[in-house]
VORO-272627 format. One record per residue (C-alpha): residue in three letters; y, x, z. Coordinates in steps of 0.1 Angstrom, whole numbers, padded with zeros to 4 digits, always signed. Example, Ala and Ser with C-alpha at 12.3 -4.5 7.8 and 13.67 -1.06 7.14 Angstrom:
VORO-272627
ALA-0045+0123+0078;SER-0011+0137+0071;
END
This chain:
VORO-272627
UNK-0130-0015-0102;UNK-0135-0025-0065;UNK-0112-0059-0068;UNK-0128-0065-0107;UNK-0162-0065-0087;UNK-0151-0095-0065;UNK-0142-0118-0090;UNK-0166-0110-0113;UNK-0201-0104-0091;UNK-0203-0144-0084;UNK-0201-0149-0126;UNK-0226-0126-0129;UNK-0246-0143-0099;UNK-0233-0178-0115;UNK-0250-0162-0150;UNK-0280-0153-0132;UNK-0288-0190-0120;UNK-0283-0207-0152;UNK-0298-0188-0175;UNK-0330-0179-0153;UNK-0359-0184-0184;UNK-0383-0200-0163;UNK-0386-0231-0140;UNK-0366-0223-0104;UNK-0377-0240-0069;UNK-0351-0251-0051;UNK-0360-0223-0024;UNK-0354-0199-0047;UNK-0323-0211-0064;UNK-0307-0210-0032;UNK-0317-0176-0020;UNK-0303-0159-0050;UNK-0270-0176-0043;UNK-0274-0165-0008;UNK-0279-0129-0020;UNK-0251-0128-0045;UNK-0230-0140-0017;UNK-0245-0114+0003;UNK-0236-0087-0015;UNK-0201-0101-0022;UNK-0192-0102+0014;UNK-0205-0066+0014;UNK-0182-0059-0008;UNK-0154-0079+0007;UNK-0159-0053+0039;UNK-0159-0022+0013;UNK-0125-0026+0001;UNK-0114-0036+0036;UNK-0123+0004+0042;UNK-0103+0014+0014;UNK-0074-0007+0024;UNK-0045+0020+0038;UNK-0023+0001+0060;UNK+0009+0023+0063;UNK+0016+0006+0030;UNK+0035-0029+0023;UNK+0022-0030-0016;UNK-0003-0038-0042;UNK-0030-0012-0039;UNK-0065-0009-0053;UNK-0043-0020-0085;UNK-0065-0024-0117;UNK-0040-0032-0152;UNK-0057-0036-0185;UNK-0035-0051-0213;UNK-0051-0082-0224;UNK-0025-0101-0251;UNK+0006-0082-0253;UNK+0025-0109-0275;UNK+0020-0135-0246;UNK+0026-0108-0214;UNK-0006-0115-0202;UNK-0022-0086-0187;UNK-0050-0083-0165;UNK-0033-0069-0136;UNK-0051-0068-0099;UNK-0036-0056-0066;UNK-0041-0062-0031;UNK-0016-0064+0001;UNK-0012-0074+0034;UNK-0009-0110+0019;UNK-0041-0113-0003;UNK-0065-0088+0018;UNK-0073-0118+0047;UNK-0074-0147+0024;UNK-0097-0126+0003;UNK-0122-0120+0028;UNK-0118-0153+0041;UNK-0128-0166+0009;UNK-0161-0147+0007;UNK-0172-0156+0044;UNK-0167-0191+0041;UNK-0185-0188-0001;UNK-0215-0173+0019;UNK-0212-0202+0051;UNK-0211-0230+0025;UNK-0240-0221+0004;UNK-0265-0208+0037;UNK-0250-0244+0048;UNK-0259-0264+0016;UNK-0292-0283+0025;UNK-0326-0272+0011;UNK-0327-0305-0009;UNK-0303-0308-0035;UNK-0297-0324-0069;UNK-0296-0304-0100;UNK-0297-0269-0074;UNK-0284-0249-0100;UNK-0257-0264-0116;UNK-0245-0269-0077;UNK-0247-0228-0067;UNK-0236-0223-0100;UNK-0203-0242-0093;UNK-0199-0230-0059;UNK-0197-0196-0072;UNK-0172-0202-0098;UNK-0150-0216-0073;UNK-0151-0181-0052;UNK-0146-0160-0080;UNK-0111-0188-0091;UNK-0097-0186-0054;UNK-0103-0146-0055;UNK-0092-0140-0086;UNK-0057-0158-0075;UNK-0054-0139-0049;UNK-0057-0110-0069;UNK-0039-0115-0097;UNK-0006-0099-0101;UNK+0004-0111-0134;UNK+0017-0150-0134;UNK-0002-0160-0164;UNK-0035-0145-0147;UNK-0026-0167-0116;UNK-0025-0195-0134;UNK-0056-0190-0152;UNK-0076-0182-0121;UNK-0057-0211-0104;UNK-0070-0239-0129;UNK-0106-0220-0132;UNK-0117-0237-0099;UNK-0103-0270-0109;UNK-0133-0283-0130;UNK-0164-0269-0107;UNK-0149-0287-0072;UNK-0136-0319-0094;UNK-0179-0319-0103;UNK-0191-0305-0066;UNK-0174-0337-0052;UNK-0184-0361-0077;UNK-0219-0354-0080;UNK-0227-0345-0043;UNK-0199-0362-0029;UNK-0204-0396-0009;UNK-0202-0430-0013;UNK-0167-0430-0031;UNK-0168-0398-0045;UNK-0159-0409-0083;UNK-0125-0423-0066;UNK-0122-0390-0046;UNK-0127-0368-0076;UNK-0106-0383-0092;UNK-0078-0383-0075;UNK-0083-0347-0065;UNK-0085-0342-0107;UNK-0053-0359-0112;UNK-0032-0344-0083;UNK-0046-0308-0091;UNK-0038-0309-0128;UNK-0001-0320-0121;UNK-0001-0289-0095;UNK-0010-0267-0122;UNK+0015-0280-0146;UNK+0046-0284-0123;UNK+0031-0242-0118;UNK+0030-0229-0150;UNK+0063-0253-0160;UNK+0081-0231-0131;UNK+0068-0198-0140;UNK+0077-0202-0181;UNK+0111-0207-0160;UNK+0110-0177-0145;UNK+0100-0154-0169;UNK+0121-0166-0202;UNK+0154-0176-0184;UNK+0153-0145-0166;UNK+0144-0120-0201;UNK+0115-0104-0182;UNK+0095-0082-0208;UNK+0061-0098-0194;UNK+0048-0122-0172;UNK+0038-0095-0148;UNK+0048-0098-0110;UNK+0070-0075-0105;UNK+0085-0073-0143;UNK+0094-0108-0134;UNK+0106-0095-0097;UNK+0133-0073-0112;UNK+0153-0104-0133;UNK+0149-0134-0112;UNK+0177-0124-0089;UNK+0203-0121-0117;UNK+0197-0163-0125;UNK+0229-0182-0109;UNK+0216-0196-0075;UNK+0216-0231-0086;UNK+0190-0227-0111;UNK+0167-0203-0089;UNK+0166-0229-0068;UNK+0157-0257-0094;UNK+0128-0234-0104;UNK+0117-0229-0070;UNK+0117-0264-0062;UNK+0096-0272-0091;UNK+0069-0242-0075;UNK+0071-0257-0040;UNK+0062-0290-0056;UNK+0033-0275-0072;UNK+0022-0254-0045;UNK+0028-0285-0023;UNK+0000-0309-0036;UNK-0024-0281-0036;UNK-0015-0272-0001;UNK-0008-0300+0009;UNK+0024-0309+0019;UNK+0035-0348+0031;UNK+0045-0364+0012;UNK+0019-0346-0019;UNK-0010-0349+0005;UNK-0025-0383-0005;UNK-0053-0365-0022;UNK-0065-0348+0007;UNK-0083-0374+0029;UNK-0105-0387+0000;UNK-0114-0352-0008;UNK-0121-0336+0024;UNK-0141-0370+0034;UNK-0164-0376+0004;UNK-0173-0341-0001;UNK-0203-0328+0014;UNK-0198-0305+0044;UNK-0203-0275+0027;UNK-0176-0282-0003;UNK-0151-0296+0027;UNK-0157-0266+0043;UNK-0147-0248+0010;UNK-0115-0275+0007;UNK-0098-0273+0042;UNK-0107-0235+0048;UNK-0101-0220+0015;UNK-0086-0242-0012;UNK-0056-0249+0009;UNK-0046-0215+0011;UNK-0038-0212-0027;UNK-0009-0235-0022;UNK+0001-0219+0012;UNK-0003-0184-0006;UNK+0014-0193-0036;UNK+0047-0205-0018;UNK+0046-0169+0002;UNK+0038-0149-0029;UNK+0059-0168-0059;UNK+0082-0186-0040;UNK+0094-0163-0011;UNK+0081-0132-0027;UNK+0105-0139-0063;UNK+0130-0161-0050;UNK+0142-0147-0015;UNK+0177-0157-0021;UNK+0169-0193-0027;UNK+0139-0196-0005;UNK+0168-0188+0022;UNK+0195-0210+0012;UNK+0169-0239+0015;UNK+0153-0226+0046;UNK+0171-0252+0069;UNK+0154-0276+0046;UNK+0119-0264+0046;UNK+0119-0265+0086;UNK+0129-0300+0087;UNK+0102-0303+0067;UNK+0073-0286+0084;UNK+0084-0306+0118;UNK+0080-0338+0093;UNK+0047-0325+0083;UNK+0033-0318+0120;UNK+0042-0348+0133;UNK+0028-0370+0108;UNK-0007-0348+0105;UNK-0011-0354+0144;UNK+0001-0394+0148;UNK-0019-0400+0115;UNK-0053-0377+0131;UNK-0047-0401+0164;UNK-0050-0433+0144;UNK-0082-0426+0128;UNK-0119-0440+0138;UNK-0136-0417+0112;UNK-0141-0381+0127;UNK-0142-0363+0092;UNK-0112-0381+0082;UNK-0098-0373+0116;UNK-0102-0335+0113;UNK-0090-0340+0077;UNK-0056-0355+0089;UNK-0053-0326+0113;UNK-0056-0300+0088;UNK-0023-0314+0073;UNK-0004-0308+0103;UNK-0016-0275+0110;UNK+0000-0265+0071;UNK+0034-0275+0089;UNK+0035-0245+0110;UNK+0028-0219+0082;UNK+0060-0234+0064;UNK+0076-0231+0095;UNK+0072-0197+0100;UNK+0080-0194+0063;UNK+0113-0210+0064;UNK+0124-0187+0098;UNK+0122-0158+0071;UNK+0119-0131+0105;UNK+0087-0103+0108;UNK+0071-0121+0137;UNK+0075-0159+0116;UNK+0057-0145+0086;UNK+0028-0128+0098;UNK+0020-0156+0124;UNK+0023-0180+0094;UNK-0004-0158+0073;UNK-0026-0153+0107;UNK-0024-0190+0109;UNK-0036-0193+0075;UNK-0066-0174+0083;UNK-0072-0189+0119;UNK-0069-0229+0103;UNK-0096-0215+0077;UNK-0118-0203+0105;UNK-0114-0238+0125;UNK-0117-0260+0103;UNK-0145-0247+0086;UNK-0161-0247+0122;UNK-0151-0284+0129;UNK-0163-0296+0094;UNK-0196-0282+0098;UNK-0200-0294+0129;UNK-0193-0333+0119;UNK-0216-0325+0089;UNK-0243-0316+0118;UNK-0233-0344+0138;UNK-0235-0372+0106;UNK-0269-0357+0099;UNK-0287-0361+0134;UNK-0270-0393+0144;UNK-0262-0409+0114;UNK-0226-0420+0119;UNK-0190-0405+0119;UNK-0170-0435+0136;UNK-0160-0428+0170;UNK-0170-0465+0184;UNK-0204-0455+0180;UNK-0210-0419+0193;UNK-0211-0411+0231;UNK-0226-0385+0254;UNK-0233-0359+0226;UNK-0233-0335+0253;UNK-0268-0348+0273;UNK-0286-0315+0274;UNK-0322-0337+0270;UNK-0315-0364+0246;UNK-0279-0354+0230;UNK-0267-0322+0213;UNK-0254-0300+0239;UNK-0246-0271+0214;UNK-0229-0291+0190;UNK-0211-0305+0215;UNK-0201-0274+0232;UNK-0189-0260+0200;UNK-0168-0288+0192;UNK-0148-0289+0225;UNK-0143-0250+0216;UNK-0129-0257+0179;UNK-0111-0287+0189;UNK-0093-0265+0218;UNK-0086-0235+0191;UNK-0072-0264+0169;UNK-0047-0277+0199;UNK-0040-0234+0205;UNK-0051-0230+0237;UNK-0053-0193+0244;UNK-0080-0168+0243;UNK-0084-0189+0212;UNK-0072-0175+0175;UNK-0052-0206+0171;UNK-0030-0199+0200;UNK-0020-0168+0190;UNK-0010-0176+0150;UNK+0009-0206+0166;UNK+0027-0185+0192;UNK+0037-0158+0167;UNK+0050-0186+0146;UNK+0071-0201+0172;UNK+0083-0167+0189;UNK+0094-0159+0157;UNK+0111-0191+0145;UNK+0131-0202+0177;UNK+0155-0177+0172;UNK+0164-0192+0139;UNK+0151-0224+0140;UNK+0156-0238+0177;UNK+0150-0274+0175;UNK+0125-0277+0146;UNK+0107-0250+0164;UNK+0104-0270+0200;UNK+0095-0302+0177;UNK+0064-0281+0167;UNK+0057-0272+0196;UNK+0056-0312+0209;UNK+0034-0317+0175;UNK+0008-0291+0192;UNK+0009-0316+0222;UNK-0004-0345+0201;UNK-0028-0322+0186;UNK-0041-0322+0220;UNK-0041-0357+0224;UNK-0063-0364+0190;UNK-0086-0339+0200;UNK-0089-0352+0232;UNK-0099-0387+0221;UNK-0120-0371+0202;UNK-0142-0350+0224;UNK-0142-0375+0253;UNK-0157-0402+0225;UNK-0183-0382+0211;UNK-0191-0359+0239;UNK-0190-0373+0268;UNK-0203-0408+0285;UNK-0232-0423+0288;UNK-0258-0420+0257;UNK-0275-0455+0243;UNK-0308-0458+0256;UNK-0321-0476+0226;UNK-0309-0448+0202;UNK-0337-0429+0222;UNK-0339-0390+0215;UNK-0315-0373+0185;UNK-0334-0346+0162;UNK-0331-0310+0177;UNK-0303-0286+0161;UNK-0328-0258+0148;UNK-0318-0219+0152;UNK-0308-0220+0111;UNK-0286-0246+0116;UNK-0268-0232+0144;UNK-0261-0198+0129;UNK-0230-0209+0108;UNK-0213-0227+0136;UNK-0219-0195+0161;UNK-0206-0172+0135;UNK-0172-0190+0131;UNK-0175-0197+0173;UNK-0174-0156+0175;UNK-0145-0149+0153;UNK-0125-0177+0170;UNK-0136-0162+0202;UNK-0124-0126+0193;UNK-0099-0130+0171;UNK-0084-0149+0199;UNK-0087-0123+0227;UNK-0085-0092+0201;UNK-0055-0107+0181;UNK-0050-0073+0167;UNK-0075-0077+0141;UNK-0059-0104+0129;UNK-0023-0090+0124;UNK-0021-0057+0122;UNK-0039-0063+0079;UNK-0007-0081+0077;UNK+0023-0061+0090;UNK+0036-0040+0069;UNK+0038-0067+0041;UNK+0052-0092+0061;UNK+0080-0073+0072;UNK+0084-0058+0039;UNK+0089-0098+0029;UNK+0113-0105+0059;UNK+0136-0071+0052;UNK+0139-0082+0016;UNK+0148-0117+0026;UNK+0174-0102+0051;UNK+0190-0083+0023;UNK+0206-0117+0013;UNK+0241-0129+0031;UNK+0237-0164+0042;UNK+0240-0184+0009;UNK+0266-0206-0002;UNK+0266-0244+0003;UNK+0246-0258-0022;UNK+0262-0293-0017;UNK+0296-0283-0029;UNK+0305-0298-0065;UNK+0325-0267-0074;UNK+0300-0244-0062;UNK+0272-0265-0082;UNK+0298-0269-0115;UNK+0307-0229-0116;UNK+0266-0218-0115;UNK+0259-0241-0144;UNK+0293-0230-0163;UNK+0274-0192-0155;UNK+0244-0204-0169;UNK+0255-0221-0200;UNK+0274-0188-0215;UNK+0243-0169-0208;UNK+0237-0153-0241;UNK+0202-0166-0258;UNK+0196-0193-0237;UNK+0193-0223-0258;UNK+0170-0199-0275;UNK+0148-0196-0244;UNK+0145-0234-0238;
END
């Protein structure tokens, strides 16, 4: 029951909040969060000890029939894929509520929520039944729609809303794809690898429909540009602690999701559309970087960089080879780690100065009368953000592009231009905020206490060694990666999708499939 224990100890937590009988102080309501999330990240390292990584599969499984009629079971598992994202999930839970301020509104509907949203994200990383997915995957919807528009800032209704509306359609365009899956393909259950065994005899053409209406889904939650609009709202109205929660954690459902249901059922047309999807990303980091360098807002700026950093995971994605994939899932877990570090850090910065527009911060970095720590941590996230090395984002970048150039030349050297504007942002940024001369008349800032620092030191250190001890990072990952690449490579190159006749004989295939009308 290790994996039941990780989605379930922050309801119990969550339970314990609520329903406390008498009258909770603030102080208090917070420190039992803090110990349930305690705990949980204990936990977290336990079944990292049990993990056995010679194998590329579920393990730790957990299957408990739920409602057989519907193929729902409640089916568990951890690989390669899930295992980082899982304990990223937990640090980051325990960093936003040992971040949340001591004064808070309505403290216990607010750890309350940020609890539910850690056992949602975990519990989709875990689940290995589609149906479960899905559940898990709207569970979170709801608590983060509320943590941003009660806590949120000035336009947090407009935010919320937005991120309501675009999350919703997500989940339908989701479950719309996997009803696909499972009833044109006759699978007995909506089980992962039930529906694993069928997909592959669908014609071509409709694998790839379905998969284009997952990538859609996947894509808002992600997001990917075009399906991004959401994002900036979000990330910039919520409180530091929920952004951290958005840009580290949330995104990573989408970016997982395309790995796990689109690559990991639909191989053959995940490769057929591969040239596609790297056009894509190279659209994706380019427009994440020129947007980041147009903005005046540093949240917002750090929220438009986020966007391009999701281009190289579907880069690596799309070059479908063992070094491609893993550096896409080691950048998954590097951008969680960053940006947490950089949105905490503006939420320190917002809070002593009292401004986030870059016309009015300078010399940050005056070790009397600035905030020489905060500083100095910036310029190291926003050199881990551009992947400079000893750094964990050079290393997930490099993988990515040493395994895509092979495959993907151009759109690879594209990306690798996109990491020079990520420079360029991040260099406005720094030399704005950092350095120059500080305003006399704003007179002396309020001191960054030990408490505060903590959070931003802990994410400093696993940038740090991550960076120079990459194999920490990858070597979780491996054996499922290339277990993903060697079944993608199983596939001949596809046919052209373009050709009329081609197009006209898979629907002719699909049409005298027996029971079909029956199906839709």
């Amino acid at each position: 029951m290790l994996l039941s224990l990780l989605i379930w100890l922050p309801v119990l937590g969550a339970a314990l909040i609520g329903f406390w009988p008498q009258n909770l102080s603030e102080q208090w309501v917070k420190r039992l969060a803090l110990i349930v999330s305690t705990v949980l990240v204990g936990q977290t390292v336990w079944v990292i000890s049990q993990f056995d990584l010679s194998q590329s599969g579920f393990q730790m499984r957990e299957i408990l029939d739920w409602i057989e009629p519907l193929g729902l079971s409640y089916h568990l598992g951890v690989d390669g894929l899930s295992l980082p994202l899982v304990v990223l999930n937990s640090l980051l839970t325990w960093i936003a509520i040992y971040s949340s301020p001591a004064k808070t509104i309505r403290p216990r509907l607010y750890y309350v929520l940020v609890l539910l949203v850690n056992t949602g994200v975990t519990g989709a990383f875990l689940a290995q039944n589609l149906l479960l997915f899905f559940l898990f995957y709207e569970v979170e919807l709801i608590p983060l729609y509320l943590l941003i528009a009660v806590w949120g800032g000035s336009k947090r209704g407009y935010a919320a809303t937005k991120f309501l509306i675009y999350t919703a359609v997500s989940g339908i365009l989701i479950l719309a794809g996997f009803l696909g899956l499972t009833w044109l393909g006759h699978a007995s259950s909506f089980d992962y690898e039930a529906v694993q065994t069928v997909v592959s005899t669908l014609p071509l053409v409709l694998q790839v429909l379905l998969l284009g209406v997952l990538i859609l889904g996947f894509g808002i939650k992600t997001p990917l540009v075009p399906l991004h609009t959401w994002l900036p709202d979000a990330y910039v109205e919520a409180s530091p602690p929920i952004a951290i929660l958005l840009g580290g954690v949330l995104a990573k459902l989408g970016t997982y999701g395309l790995f796990r249901f689109g690559l990991g059922l639909l191989p053959e047309a995940w490769k057929s559309i591969a040239p596609l999807l790297a056009v894509w990303a190279v659209v994706i980091v380019m427009y994440g970087a020129l947007a980041a360098i147009a903005q005046h807002d540093i949240k917002r700026m750090v929220a438009y960089s986020s966007i391009g950093h999701m281009g190289y995971v579907l880069l690596g994605g799309a070059a479908l080879t063992e070094l491609s994939i893993v550096g896409a899932v080691s950048q998954m877990v590097a951008h969680g780690f960053i940006l947490a570090l950089l949105f905490y850090l503006v939420g320190i910065i917002e809070t002593k100065v009292g401004t986030r527009e870059l016309s009015a911060l300078n010399g940050l970095m005056s070790p009397v009368r600035g905030l020489p720590l905060v500083s100095a941590l910036l310029v190291l996230g926003g050199m881990a953000s551009a992947g400079i090395p000893g750094l964990v984002g050079f290393i997930a970048e490099f993988l990515v592009f040493q395994g895509s150039y092979a495959v993907f030349s151009w759109q690879t050297l594209l990306c690798v231009v996109g990491t020079g504007f990520t420079a360029v942002y991040f260099v406005i940024l720094l030399n704005r905020t950092c350095f120059g001369r500080l305003d006399s008349a704003l007179a002396y800032y309020p001191k960054v206490v030990w408490s505060e620092r903590f959070p931003a030191l802990l994410l400093a250190v696993a940038i740090l060694f991550l960076g120079v001890q990459p194999y920490w990072l990858v070597h979780w990952s491996e054996p499922t990666t290339a277990a993903m690449a060697q079944m993608a490579a199983a596939y001949e190159t596809a046919p052209n999708l373009m050709s009329v006749k081609a197009v006209a004989q898979s629907f002719t295939d699909l049409t005298n499939r027996d029971s079909l009308s029956t199906n839709l």
